[in-house]
N, C-alpha and C positions, 0 to 999 in steps of 0.2 A: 688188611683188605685193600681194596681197590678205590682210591679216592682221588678227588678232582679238588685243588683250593685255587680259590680266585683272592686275589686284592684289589679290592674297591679304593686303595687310598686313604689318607687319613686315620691309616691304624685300625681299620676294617678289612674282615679276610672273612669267604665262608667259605664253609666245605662242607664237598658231597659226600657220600661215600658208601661203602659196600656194592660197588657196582661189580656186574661179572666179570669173568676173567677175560681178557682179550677183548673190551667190550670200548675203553675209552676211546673219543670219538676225537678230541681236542689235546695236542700234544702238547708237553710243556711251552710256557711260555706264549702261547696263541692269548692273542686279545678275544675277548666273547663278551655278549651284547643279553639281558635280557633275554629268553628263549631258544638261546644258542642250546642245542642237546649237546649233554656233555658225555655222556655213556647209558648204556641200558641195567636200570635196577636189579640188585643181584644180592646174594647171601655172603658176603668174602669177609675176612678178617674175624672177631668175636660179634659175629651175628648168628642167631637163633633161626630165622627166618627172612625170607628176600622182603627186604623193603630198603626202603632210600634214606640213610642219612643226614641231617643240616642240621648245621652247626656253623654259629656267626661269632668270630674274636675281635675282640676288641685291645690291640695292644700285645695281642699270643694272648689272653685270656679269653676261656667261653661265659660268653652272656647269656640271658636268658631271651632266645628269640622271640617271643610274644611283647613283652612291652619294647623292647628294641625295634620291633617292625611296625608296633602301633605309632608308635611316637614319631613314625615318618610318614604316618597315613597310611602305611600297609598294614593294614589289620591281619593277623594269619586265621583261618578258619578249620 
């Protein structure tokens, strides 16, 4: 599928993904801020149905993003 990764630094990287086809908005390598739209949510790769992807590594390993975002004051809802 169609997916977008950021690195935040310090062995921190999240990624978007199953966005639609032709849809990314930010090409490789673009700095992005908070809010920056990175594509429009979409069904691509082994997805069932259109919804958006994230997913936060820590080191090339996925964490669990609930206590990872708690633990910095973002609580996910």
């Amino acid at each position: 599928g169609n997916a977008v990764q950021v690195d935040h630094g310090g062995g921190v990287t999240t990624i978007y993904g199953h966005f639609m086809w032709d849809s990314l908005l930010v090409p490789a390598g673009t700095p992005v801020v908070a809010g920056t739209p990175l594509g429009l949510e979409g069904t691509t790769g082994m997805s069932t149905g259109c919804h958006l992807h994230f997913e936060i590594r820590l080191d090339g390993t996925p964490v669990d993003p609930e206590p990872f975002m708690a633990a910095r004051g973002l609580p996910l809802k």
